[in-house]
C-alpha positions in Angstrom: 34.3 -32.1 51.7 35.5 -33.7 49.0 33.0 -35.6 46.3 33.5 -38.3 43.7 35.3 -36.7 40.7 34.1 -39.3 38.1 30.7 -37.2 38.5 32.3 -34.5 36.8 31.5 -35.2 33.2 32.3 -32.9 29.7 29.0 -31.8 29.5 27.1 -32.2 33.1 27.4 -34.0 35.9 25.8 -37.0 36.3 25.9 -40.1 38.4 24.1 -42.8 40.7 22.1 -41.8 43.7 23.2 -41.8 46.2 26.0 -44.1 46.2 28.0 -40.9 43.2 25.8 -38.1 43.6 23.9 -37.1 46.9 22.6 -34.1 48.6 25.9 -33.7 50.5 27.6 -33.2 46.7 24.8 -31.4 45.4 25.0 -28.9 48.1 28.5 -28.1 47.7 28.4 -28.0 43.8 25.7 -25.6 44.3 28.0 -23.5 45.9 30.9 -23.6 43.7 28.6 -22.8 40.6 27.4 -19.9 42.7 31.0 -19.3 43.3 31.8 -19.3 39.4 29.2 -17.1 38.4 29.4 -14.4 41.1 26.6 -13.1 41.3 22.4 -13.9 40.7 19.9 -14.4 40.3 20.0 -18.5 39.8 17.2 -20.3 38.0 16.9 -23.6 39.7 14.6 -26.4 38.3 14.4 -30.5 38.4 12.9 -33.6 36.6 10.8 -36.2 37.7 13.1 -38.9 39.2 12.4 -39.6 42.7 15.7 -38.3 43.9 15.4 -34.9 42.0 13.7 -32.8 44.8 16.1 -33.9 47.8 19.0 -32.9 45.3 17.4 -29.9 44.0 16.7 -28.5 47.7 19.9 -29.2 48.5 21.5 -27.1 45.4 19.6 -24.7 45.9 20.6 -24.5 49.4 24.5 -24.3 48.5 23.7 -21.2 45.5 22.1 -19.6 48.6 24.6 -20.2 51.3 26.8 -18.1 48.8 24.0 -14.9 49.1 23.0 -15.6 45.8 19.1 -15.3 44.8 17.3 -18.0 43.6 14.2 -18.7 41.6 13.0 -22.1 42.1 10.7 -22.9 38.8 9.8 -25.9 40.1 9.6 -29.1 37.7 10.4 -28.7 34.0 12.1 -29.6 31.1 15.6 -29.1 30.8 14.9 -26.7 27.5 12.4 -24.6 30.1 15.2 -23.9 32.1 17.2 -22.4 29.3 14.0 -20.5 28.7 13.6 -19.2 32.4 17.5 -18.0 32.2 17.4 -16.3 28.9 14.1 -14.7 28.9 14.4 -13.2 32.3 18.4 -11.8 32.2 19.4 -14.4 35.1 23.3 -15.0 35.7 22.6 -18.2 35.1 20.9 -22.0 36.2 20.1 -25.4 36.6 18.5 -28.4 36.1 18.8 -31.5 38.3 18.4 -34.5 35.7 20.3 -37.4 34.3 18.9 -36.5 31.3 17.7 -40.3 29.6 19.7 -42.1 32.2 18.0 -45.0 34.2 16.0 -43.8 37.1 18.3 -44.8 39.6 21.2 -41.8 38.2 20.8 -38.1 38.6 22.9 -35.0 37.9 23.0 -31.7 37.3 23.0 -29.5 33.6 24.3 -25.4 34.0 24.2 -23.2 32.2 25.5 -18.9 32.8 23.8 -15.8 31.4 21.7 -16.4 27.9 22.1 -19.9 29.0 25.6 -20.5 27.6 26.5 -24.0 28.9 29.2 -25.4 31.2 31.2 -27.8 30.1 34.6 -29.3 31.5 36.5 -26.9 29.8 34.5 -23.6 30.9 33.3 -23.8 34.4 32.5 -27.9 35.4 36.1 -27.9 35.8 36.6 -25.0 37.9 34.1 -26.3 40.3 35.4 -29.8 40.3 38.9 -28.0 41.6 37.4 -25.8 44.0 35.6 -28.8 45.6 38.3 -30.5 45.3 41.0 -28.2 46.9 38.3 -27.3 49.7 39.0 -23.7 48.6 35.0 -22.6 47.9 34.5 -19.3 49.4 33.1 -18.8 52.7 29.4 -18.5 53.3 27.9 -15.2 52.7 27.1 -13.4 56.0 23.3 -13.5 53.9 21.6 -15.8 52.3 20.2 -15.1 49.2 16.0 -14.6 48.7 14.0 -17.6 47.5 11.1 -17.3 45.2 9.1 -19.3 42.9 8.0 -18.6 39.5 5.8 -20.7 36.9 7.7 -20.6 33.4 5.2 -22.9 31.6 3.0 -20.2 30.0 5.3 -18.0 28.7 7.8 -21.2 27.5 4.6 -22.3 25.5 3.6 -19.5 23.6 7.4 -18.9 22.3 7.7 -22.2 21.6 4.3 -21.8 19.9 5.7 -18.7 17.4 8.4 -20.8 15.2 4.7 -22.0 13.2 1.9 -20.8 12.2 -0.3 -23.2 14.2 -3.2 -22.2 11.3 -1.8 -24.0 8.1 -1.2 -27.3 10.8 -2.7 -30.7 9.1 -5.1 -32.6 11.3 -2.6 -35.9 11.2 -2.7 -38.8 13.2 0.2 -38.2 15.8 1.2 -40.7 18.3 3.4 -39.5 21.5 5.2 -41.3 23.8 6.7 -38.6 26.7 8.4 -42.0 28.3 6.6 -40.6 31.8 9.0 -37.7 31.6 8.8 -34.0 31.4 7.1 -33.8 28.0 4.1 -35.2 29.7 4.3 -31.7 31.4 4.8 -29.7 28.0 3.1 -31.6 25.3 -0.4 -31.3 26.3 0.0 -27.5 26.4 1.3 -27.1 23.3 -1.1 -30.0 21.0 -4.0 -28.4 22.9 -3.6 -25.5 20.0 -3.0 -27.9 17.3 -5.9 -29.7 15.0 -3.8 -33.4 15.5 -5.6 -36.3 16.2 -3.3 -37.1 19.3 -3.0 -40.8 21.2 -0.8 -39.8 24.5 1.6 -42.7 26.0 3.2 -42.9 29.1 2.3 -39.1 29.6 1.9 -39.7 33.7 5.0 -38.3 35.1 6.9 -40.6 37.2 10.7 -41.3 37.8 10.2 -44.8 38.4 9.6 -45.1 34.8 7.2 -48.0 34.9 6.9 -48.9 31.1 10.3 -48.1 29.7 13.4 -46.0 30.1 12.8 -42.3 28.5 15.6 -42.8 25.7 14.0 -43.3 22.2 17.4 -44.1 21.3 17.3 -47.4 22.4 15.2 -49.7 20.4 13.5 -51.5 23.2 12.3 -48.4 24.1 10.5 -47.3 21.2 8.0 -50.8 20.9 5.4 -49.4 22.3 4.7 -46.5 20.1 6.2 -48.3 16.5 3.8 -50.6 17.3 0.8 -47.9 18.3 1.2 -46.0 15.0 1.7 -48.6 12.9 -1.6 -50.0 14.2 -3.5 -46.7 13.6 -1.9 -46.2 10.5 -0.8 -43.0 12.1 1.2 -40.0 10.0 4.2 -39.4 12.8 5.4 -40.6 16.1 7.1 -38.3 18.1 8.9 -39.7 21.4 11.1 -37.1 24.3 13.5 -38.4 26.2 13.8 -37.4 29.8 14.2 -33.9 30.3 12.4 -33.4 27.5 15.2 -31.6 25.3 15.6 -33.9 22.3 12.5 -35.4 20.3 12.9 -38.3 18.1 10.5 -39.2 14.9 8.6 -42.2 13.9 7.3 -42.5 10.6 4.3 -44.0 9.1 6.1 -47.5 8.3 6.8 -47.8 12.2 10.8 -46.8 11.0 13.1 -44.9 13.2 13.8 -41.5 11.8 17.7 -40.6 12.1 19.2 -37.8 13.7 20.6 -36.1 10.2 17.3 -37.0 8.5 15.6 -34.9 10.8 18.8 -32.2 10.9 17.8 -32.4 7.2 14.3 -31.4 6.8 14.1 -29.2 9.1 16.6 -27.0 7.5 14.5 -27.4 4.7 12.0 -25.9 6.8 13.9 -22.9 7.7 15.4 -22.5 4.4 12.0 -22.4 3.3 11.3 -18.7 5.0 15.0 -17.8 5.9 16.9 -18.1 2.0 20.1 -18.2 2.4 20.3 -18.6 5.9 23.2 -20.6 7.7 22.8 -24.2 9.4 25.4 -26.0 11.4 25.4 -29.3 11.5 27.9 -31.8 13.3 30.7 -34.2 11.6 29.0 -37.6 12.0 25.9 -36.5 9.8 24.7 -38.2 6.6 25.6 -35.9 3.6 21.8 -35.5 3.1 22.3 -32.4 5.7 24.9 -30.5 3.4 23.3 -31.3 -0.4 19.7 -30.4 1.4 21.2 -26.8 2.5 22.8 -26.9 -0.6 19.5 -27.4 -2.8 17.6 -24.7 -0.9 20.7 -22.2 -1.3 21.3 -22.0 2.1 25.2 -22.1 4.0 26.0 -25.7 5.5 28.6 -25.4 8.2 30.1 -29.0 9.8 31.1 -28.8 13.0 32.6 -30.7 16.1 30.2 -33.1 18.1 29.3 -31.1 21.0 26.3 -28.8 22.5 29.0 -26.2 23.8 30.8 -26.5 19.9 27.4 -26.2 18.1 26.2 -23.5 20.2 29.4 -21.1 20.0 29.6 -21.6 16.3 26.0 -20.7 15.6 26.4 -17.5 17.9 29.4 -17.2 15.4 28.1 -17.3 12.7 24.4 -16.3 13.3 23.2 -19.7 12.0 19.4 -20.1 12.5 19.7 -23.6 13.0 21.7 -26.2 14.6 21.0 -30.2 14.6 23.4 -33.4 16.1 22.3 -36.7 15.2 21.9 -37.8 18.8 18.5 -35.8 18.4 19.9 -32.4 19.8 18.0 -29.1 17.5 19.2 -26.0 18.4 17.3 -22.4 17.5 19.0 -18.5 16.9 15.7 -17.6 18.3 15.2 -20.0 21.0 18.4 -17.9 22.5 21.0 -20.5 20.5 20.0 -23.3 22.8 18.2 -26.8 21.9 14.9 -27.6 22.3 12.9 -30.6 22.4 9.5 -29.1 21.5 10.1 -26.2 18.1 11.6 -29.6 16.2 8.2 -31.4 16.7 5.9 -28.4 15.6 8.4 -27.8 12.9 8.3 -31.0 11.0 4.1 -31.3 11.4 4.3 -27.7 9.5 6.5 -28.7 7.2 4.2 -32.0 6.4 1.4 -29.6 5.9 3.3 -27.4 3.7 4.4 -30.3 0.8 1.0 -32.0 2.0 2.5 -35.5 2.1 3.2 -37.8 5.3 6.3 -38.1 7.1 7.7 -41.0 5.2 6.7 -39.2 1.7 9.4 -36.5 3.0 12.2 -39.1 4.0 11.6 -41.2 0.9 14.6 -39.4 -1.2 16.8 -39.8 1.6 15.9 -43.2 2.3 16.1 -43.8 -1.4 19.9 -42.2 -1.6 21.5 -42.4 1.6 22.5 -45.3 3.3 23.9 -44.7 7.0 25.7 -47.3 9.4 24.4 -45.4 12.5 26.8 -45.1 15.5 28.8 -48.0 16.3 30.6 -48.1 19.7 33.7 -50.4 20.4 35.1 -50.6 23.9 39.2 -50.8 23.7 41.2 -52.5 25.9 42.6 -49.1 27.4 42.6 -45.2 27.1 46.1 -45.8 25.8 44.5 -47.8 22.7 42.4 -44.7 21.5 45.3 -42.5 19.7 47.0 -45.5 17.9 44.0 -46.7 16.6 43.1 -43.5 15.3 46.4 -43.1 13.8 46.1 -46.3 12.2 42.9 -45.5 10.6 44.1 -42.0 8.8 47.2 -43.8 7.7 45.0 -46.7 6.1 42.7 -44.3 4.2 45.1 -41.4 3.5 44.1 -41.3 0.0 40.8 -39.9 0.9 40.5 -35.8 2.2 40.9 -36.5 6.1 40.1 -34.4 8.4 41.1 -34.6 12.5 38.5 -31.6 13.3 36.8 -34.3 15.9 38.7 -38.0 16.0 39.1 -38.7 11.9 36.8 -38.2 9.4 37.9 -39.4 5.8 35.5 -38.9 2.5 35.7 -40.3 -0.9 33.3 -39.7 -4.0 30.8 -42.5 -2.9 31.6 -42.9 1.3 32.7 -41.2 4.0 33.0 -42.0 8.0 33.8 -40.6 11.1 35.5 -41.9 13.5 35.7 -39.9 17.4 37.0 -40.9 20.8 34.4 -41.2 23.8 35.7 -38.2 26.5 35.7 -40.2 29.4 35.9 -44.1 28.5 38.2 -45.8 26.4 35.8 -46.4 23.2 35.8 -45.5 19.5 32.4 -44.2 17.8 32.0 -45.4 14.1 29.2 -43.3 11.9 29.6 -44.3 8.5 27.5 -43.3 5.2 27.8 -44.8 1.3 25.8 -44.3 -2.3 24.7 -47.8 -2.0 23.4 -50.4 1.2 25.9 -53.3 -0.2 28.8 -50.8 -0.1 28.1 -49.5 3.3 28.2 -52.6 5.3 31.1 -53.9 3.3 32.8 -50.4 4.1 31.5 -50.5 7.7 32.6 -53.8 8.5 36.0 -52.9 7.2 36.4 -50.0 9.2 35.3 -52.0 12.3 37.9 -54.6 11.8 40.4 -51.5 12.2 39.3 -50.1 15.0 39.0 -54.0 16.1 42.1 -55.1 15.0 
């Protein structure tokens, strides 16, 4: 019975196919999610990779060995699963994606009633040690029912009610869905719009013939920098895999950070919401906070994580959530991110202040000068804690914090530096008043953490 272990991450699981992650696991970790919850109905839905039905049929298989009903909604976006969960009152769900992993991995995201998520500390684990122990519950005497259900429709019109599609600009959008589920979603939803849209790599296919679907990567975002600089276009827009993060390109053919975006679209909500609350995660430039700030809103920082943002915005009834890895999260998108709202969002918002993308980002750009995430790989696990102690005892003249790893601010900086869950590597996100004073002040953190 039992399964490789590494597969069992913080936030998912995840590995290659087949060699980590096969039907065999995917059965049985089928079952001991049907085992956690306890009851159905399941949602059950997959991405495009090429490995995602076999896996999928075989999950499904497991939920049902344990009598629980499933509904198979087919392929979606990781966000539409959420959706199918939510909306409809299941017990819970799941998609089978690595997310913006190369083609050849594959996993599975869950979530349990109003799509809460599972993480290593609140269900992954327990199924992990069920598998593990070969203690899953017998078979039910009954398998559960097995029916189908199209989410698409219904997904689109609520994703459709966070704008008012009438005051929408007819900009020059390019979009790149990087052959993944957005190809599925994005027509539906710029269908309504007036945008003048150029589509790339919108065929859905897990081979992923022009590039890997993670806009994080530079390599990855040549092809549509270089289509809307040559079209002089007013926005890129760019999905990962599953489709639940969306990353900006502005008019200049620049990359459009994570808290930039977290930024402005609080403005946006702030906008119609005063005073409304906005979480916001510990790495982000300090344009997040004096944004929320300006607009009299309540900025709350937060520990990096989709579990931790989502529990502290049911909290605390915040309307909005953003990480800077390109996660958005909505109160009335059932507290759960979305790759889609963030995208119709910022074309509203642009048609509100009647400027282009890089109009909005020029006072950030002008004032806040961020290092990005910086990743060094240690020599061991056992290297992680005394380089973090060494970096709070360096700069203990600064207001530290140890909410997440150490962050540490002074009047003109600040920088946070967290511990990777599962590998021994320090993350470096570092922000100054001035460019010159944040590379000096990221290269001397760096040589810490190097040391």
């Amino acid at each position: 019975m039992a399964i490789n272990p590494e597969i069992f991450k913080a936030y998912d699981i995840r590995g290659l196919y087949p060699r980590e992650i096969d039907e065999h696991a995917a059965r049985l970790i089928g079952r001991g999610f049907a085992a956690y919850l306890g009851a159905g109905p399941v949602a059950v839905s997959r991405d495009m990779r090429i490995s995602s039905p076999a896996l999928a049929a075989a999950f499904i298989e497991g939920v049902r060995a344990q009598g629980l009903d499933v509904v198979d909604c087919g392929m979606l976006g990781t966000d539409m699963m959420y959706f199918a969960v939510a909306s409809s009152g299941f017990a819970g769900g799941a998609q089978i994606t690595a997310s913006h992993n190369p083609g050849e991995y594959n996993g599975i995201k869950m979530v349990r009633r109003d799509a809460l998520p599972l993480s290593g500390d609140a269900g992954i684990g327990d199924i992990r040690e069920m598998i593990a122990r070969d203690s899953l519950p017998p078979p039910a005497a009954q398998p559960g029912a097995l029916t189908e259900r199209d989410v698409l429709p219904a997904y689109v019109d609520t994703v459709m009610s966070f704008i008012d599609p009438s005051v929408v600009e007819p900009f020059t959008v390019v979009l790149d869905a990087g052959s993944g589920m957005a190809g599925l979603v994005a027509p539906a939803l710029f269908d309504r719009l007036p945008c003048r849209t150029t589509k790339l790599c919108f065929a859905i296919d897990g081979t992923f013939p022009t590039h890997e679907a993670n806009p994080l990567i530079e390599e990855n975002r040549r092809d549509i920098t270089a289509e809307v600089l040559r079209q002089g276009a007013d926005a890129g827009i760019a999905w990962d895999g599953d489709a639940d993060r969306c990353f900006f390109i502005d008019g200049s053919g620049e990359f459009v950070p994570g808290d930039f975006v977290t930024a402005l679209l609080a403005e946006a909500f702030l906008l119609t919401h005063p005073g409304a609350t906005i979480v916001y995660d510990l790495r982000a430039s300090h344009a997040v906070k004096d944004t929320v700030a300006r607009y009299g809103g309540r900025a709350l920082m937060n520990r990096v994580g989709h579990a931790f943002i989502k529990r502290r915005m049911r909290e605390e009834d915040a309307i909005f959530g953003g990480e800077v890895t390109g996660h958005y999260y909505f109160r009335d998108f059932y507290y759960a991110d979305n790759g889609f709202i963030p995208a119709l969002l910022m074309l509203e918002l642009m048609s509100k202040k009647r400027c282009s993308l890089r109009e909005l980002l020029r006072p950030y750009r002008e004032r806040y000068f961020i290092s990005g995430e910086i990743n060094t790989r240690l020599r061991s696990m056992e290297d992680v804690p005394r380089r973090l102690a060494a970096i709070e005892q360096r700069y203990r003249d600064g207001t530290v914090a140890t909410l997440d790893g150490v962050s540490v601010d002074y009047a003109d900086w600040h920088f946070n530096v967290r511990p990777s869950n599962t590998e021994p590597l320090l993350r470096l996100n570092l922000e100054a008043a001035a460019p010159e004073m944040m590379e000096r002040k990221r290269d001397e953190v760096l040589a810490l953490i190097r040391g």
